[in-house]
BAMAR-977683 format. One record per atom (N, C-alpha, C): residue number from 1; residue in one letter; atom name; x, y, z. Coordinates in steps of 0.001 Angstrom, whole numbers. Example, Ala and Ser with C-alpha at 12.3 -4.5 7.8 and 13.67 -1.06 7.14 Angstrom:
% BAMAR-977683
PT   seq   type   atom        c1        c2        c3
PT     1      a      N     13190     -5690      7800
PT     1      a     CA     12300     -4500      7800
PT     1      a      C     13200     -3300      7800
PT     2      s      N     12850     -2250      7080
PT     2      s     CA     13670     -1060      7140
PT     2      s      C     12900        30      7870
% end
This chain:
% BAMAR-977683
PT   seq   type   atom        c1        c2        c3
PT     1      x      N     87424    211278     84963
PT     1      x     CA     87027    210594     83761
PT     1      x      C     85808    211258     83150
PT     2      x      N     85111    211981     83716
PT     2      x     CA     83912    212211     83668
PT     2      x      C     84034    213648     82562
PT     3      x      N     84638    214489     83035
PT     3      x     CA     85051    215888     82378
PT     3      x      C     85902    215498     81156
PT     4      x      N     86615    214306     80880
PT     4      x     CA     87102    213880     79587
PT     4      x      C     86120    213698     78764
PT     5      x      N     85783    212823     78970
PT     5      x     CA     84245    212446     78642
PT     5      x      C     83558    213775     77932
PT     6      x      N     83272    214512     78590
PT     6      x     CA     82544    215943     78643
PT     6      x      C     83343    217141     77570
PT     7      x      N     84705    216544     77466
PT     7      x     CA     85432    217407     76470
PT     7      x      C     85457    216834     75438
PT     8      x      N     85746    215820     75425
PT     8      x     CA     85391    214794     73857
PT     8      x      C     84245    215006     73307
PT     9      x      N     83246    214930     74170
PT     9      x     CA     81994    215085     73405
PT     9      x      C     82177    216427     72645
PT    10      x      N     82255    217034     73821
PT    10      x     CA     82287    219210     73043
PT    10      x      C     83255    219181     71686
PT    11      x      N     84185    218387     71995
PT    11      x     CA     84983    218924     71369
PT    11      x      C     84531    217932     69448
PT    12      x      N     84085    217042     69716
PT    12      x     CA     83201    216306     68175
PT    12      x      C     81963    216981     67986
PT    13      x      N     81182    217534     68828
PT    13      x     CA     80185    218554     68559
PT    13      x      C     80460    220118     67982
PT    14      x      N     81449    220229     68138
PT    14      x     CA     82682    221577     67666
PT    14      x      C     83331    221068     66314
PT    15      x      N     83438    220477     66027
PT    15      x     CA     83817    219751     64887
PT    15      x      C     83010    219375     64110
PT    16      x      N     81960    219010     64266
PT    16      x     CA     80581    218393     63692
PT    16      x      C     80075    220029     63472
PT    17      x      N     79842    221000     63712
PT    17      x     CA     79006    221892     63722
PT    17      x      C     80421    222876     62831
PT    18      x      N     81105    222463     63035
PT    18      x     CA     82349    223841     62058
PT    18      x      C     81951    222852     60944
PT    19      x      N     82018    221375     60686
PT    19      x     CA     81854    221118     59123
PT    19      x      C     81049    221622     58208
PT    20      x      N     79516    221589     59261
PT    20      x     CA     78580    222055     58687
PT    20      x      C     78546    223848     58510
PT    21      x      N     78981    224322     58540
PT    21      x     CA     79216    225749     59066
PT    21      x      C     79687    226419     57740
PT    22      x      N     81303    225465     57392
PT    22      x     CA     82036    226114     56342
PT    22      x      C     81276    226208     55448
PT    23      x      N     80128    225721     54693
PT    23      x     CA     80102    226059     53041
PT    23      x      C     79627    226862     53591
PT    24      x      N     78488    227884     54368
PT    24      x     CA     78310    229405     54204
PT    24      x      C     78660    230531     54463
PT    25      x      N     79863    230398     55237
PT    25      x     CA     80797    231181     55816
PT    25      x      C     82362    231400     55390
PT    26      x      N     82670    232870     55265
PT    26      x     CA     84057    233201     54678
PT    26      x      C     84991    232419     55274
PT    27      x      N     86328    232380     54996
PT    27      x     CA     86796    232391     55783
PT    27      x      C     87387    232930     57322
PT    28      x      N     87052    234389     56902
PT    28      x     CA     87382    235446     57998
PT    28      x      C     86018    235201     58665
PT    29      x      N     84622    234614     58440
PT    29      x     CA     83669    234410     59281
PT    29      x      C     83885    233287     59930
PT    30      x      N     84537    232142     59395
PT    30      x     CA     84765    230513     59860
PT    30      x      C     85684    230926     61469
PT    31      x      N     86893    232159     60860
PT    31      x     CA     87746    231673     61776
PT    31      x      C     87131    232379     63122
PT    32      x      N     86256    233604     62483
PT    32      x     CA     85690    233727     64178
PT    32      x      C     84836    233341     65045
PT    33      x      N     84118    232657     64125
PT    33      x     CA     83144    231737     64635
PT    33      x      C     84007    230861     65493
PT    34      x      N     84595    229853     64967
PT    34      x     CA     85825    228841     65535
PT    34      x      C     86227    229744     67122
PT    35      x      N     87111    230677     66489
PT    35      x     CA     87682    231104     67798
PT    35      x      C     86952    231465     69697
PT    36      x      N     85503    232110     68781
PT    36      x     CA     84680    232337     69753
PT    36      x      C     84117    231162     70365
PT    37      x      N     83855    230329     69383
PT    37      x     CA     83418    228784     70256
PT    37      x      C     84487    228385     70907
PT    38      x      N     85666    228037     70643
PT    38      x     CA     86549    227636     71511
PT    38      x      C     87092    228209     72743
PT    39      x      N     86741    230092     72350
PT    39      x     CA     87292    230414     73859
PT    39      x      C     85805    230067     75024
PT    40      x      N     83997    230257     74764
PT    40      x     CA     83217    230018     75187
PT    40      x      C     83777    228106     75902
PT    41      x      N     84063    227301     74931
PT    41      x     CA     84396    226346     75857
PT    41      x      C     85144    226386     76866
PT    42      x      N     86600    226930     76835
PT    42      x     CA     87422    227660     77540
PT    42      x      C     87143    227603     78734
PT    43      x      N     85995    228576     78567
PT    43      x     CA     84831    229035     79937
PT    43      x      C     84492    228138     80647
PT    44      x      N     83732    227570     79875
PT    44      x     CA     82991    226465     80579
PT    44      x      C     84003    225069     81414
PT    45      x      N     85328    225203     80604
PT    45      x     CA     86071    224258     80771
PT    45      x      C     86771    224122     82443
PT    46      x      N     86773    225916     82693
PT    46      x     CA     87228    226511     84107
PT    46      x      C     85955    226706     84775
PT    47      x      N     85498    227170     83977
PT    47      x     CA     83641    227041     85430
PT    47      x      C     83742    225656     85827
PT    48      x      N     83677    224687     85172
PT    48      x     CA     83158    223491     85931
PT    48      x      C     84074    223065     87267
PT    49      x      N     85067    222982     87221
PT    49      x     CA     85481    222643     88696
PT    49      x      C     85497    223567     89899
PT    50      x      N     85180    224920     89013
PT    50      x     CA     84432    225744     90541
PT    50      x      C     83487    226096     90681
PT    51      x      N     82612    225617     90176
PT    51      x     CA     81379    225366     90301
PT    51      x      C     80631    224052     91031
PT    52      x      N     81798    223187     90610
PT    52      x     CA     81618    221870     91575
PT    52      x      C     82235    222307     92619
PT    53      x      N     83170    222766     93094
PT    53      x     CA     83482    222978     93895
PT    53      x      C     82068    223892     95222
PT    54      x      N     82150    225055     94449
PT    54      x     CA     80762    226097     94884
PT    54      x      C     79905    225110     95625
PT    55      x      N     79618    224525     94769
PT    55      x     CA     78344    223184     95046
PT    55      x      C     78445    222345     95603
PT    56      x      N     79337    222342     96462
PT    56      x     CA     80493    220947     97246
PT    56      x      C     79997    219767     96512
PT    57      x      N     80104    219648     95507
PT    57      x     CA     80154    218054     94391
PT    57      x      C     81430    217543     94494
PT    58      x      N     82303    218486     94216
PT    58      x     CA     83748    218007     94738
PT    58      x      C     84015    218554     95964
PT    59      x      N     85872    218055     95876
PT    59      x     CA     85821    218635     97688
PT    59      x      C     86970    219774     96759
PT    60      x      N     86607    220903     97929
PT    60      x     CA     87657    221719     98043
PT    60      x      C     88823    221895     97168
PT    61      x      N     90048    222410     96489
PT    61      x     CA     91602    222247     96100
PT    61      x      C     91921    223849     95751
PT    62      x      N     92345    224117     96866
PT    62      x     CA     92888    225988     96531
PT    62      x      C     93563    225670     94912
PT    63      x      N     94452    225376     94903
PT    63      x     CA     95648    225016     94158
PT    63      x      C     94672    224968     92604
PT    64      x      N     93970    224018     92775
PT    64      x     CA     93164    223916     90959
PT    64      x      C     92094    225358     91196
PT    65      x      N     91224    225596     92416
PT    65      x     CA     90158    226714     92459
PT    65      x      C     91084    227753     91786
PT    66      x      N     92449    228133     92224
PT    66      x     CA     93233    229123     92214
PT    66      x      C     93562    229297     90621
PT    67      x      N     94266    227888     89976
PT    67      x     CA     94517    228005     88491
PT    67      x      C     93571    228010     87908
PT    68      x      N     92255    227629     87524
PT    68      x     CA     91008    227742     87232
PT    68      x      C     90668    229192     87364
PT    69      x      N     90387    230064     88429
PT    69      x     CA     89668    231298     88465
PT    69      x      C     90761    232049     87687
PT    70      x      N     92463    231711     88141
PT    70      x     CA     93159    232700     87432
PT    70      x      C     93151    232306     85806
PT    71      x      N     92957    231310     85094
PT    71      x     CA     92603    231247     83742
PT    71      x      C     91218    231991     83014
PT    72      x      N     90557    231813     83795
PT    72      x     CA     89165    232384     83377
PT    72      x      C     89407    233972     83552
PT    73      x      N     89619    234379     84906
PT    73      x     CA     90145    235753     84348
PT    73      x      C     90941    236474     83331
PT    74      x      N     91694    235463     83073
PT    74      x     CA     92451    235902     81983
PT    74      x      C     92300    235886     80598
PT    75      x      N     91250    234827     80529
PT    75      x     CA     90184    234689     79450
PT    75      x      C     89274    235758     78854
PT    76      x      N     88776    236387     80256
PT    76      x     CA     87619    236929     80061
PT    76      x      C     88695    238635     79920
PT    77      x      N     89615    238667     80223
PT    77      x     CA     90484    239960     79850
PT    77      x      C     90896    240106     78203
PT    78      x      N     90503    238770     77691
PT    78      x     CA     90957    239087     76588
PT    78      x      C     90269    239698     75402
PT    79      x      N     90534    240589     74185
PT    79      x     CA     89907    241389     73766
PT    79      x      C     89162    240253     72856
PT    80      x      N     88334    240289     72875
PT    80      x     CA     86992    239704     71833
PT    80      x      C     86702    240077     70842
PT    81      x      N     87012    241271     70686
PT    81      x     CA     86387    241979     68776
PT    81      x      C     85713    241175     67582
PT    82      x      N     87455    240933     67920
PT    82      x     CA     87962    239766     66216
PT    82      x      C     86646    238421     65633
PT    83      x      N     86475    238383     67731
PT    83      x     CA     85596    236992     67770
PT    83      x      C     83811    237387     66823
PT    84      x      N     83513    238718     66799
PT    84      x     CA     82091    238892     66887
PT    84      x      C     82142    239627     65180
PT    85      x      N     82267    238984     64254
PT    85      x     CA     82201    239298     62841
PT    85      x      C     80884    239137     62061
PT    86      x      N     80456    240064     61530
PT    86      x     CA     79059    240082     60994
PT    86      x      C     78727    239111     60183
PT    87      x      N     77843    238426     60653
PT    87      x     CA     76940    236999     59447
PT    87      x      C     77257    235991     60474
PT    88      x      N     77945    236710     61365
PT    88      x     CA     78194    234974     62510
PT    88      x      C     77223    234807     63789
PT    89      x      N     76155    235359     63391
PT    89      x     CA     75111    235434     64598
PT    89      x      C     74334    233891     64039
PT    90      x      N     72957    233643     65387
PT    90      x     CA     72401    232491     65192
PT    90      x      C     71092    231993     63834
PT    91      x      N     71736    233085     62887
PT    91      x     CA     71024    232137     61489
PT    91      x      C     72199    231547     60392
PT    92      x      N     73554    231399     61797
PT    92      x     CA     74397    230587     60239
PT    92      x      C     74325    229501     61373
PT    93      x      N     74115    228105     60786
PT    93      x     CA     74687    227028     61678
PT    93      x      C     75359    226281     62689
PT    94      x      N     75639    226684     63707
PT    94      x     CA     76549    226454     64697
PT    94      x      C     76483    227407     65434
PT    95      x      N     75962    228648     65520
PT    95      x     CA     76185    229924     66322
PT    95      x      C     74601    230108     66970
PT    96      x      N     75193    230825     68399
PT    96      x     CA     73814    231059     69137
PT    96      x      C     74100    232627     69683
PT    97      x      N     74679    232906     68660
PT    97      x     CA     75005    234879     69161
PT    97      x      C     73792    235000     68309
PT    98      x      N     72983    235866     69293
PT    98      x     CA     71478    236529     69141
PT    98      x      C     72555    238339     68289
PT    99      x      N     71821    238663     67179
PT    99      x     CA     71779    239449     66546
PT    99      x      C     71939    240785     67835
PT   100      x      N     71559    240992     68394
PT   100      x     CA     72076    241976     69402
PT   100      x      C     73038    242055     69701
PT   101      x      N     74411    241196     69531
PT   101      x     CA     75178    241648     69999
PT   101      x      C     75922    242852     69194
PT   102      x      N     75449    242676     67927
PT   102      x     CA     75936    243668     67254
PT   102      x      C     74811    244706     67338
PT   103      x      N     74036    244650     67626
PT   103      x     CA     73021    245840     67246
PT   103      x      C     72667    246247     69021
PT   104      x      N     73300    245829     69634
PT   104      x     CA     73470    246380     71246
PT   104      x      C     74690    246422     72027
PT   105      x      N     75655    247383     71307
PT   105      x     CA     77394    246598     71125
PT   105      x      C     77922    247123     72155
PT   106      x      N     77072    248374     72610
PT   106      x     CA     77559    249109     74202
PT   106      x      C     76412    248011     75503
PT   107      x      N     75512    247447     75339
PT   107      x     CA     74871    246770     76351
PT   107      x      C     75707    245259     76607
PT   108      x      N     76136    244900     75052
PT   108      x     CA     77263    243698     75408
PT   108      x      C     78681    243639     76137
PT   109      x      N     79369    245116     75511
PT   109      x     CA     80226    245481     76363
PT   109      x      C     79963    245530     77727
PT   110      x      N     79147    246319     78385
PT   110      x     CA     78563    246251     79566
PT   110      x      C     78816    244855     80533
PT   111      x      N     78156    244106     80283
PT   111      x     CA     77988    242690     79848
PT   111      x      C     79648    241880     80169
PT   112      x      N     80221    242394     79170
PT   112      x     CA     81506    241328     79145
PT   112      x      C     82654    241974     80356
PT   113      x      N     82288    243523     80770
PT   113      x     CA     83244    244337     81630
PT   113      x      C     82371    243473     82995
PT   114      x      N     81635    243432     83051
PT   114      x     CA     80861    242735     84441
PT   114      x      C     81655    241204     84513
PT   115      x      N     81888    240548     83522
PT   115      x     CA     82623    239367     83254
PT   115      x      C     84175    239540     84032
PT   116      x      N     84477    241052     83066
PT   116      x     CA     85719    241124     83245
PT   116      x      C     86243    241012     85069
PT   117      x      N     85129    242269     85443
PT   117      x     CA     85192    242557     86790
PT   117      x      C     85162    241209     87796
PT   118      x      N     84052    240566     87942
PT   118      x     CA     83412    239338     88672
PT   118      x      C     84890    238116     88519
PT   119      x      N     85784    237604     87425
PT   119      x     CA     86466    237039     87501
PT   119      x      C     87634    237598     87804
PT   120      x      N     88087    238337     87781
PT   120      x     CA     88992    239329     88379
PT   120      x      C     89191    239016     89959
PT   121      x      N     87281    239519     90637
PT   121      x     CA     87728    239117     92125
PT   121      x      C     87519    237658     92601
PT   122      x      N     87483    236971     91605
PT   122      x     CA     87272    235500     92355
PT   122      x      C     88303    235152     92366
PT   123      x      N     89210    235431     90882
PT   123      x     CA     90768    234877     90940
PT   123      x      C     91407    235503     92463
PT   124      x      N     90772    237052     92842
PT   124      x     CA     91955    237010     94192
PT   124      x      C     91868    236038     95408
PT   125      x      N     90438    235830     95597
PT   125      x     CA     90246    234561     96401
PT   125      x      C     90121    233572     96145
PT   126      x      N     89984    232705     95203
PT   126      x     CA     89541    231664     95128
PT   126      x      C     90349    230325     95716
PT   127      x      N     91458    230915     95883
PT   127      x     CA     92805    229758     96986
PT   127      x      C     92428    230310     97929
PT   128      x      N     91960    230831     98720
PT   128      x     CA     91769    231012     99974
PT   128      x      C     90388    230334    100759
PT   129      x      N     90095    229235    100276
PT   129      x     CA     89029    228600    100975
PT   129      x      C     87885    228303    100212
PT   130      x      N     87020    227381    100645
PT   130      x     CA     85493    227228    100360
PT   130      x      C     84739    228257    100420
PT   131      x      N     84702    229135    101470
PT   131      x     CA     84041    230189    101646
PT   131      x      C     84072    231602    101075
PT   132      x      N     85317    231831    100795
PT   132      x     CA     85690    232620     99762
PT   132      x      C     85445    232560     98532
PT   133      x      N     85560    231206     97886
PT   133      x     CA     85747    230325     96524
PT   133      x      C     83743    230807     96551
PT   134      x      N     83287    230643     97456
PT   134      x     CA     81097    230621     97314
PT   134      x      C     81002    232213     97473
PT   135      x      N     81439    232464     98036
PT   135      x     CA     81256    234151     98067
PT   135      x      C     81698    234911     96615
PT   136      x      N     82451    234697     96062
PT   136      x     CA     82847    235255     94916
PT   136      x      C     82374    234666     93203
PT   137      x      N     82132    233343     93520
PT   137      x     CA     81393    232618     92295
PT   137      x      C     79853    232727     92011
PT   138      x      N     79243    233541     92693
PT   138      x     CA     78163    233967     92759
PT   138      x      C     78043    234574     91713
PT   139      x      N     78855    236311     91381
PT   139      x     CA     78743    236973     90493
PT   139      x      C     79399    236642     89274
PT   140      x      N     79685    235567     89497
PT   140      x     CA     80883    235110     87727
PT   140      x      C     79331    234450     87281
PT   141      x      N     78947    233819     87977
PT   141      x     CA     77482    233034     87363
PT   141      x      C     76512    233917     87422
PT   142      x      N     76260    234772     87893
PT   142      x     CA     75320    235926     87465
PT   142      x      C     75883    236999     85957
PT   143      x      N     76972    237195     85988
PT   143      x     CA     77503    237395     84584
PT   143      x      C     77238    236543     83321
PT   144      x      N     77613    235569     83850
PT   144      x     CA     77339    234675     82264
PT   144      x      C     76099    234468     82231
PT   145      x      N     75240    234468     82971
PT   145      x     CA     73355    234553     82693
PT   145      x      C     73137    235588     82331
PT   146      x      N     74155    237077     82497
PT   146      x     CA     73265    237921     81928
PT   146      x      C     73596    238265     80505
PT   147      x      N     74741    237484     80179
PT   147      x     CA     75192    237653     78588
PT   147      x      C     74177    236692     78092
PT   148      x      N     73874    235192     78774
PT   148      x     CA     73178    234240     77622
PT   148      x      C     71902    234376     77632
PT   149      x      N     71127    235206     78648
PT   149      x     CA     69625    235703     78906
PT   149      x      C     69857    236553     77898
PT   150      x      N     70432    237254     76765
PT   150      x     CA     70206    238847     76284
PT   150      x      C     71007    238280     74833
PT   151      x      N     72011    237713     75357
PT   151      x     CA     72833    237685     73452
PT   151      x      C     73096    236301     73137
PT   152      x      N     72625    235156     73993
PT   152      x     CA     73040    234080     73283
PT   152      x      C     71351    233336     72903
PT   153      x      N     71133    232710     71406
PT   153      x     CA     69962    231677     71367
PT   153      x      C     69615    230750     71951
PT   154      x      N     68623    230007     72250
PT   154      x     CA     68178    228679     73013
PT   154      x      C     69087    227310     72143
PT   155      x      N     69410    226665     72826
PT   155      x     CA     70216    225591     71907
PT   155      x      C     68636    225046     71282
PT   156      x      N     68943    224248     69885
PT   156      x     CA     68044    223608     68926
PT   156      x      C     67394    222798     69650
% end
């Protein structure tokens, strides 16, 4: 109930923040803005139960650890380009992409291949136990700190 909860909210705060968004943004800026927020939830949507998990908050479930890491990998395989369109950094409304990502486009790459890599090997273990599932979620969460330490803004 709790993670419903947690998506409803995101998901009227995603809605609330695209309203405000459209009058200064093209359309070809709206839709990547949109897209990039939604796959970033994405993220977050599969981090959280292995991360609870990581954290023994919950118990254990190869079966969801397993569909979870293998979604996020597959997430994070996907090409992004489209998502990162100029004027959609954090001085239009709703966006917290720090201006570097375009003006540091080989340090972001960097960045998102470390993503790529780190979920890659968690998906091979992550059904194979608690211990496996903590050994490998280490570097998926050291990845996404080092994209939001460098290219994402402080929320308002």
């Amino acid at each position: 109930m709790k993670i419903r909860t947690i998506i409803a909210v995101a998901a009227l705060g995603l809605s609330v923040t695209t309203a405000l968004a459209q009058d200064s943004l093209s359309e070809e800026q709206q839709r990547a803005l949109n897209a990039r927020q939604a796959h970033m939830g994405l993220y977050g949507f599969y981090l959280t139960p292995l991360g609870q998990m990581a954290q023994d908050r919950i118990p254990y479930d190869a079966a969801i650890a397993s569909a979870a890491a293998n979604n996020l990998a597959a997430m994070a395989a996907i090409d992004q380009a489209a998502f990162w369109v100029d004027g959609t950094d954090s001085s239009v409304e709703g966006s917290r992409a720090r201006a570097e990502i375009w003006t540091d486009a080989a340090g972001y790459a960097q960045v998102q291949q470390g993503m790529v890599e780190a979920t890659a090997a968690l998906a091979l273990v992550a059904g194979d136990g608690i211990d496996a599932l903590k050994g490998a979620f280490g570097p998926v969460g050291q990845s996404c700190g080092a994209c939001h330490q460098t290219y994402r803004a402080p929320a308002n």
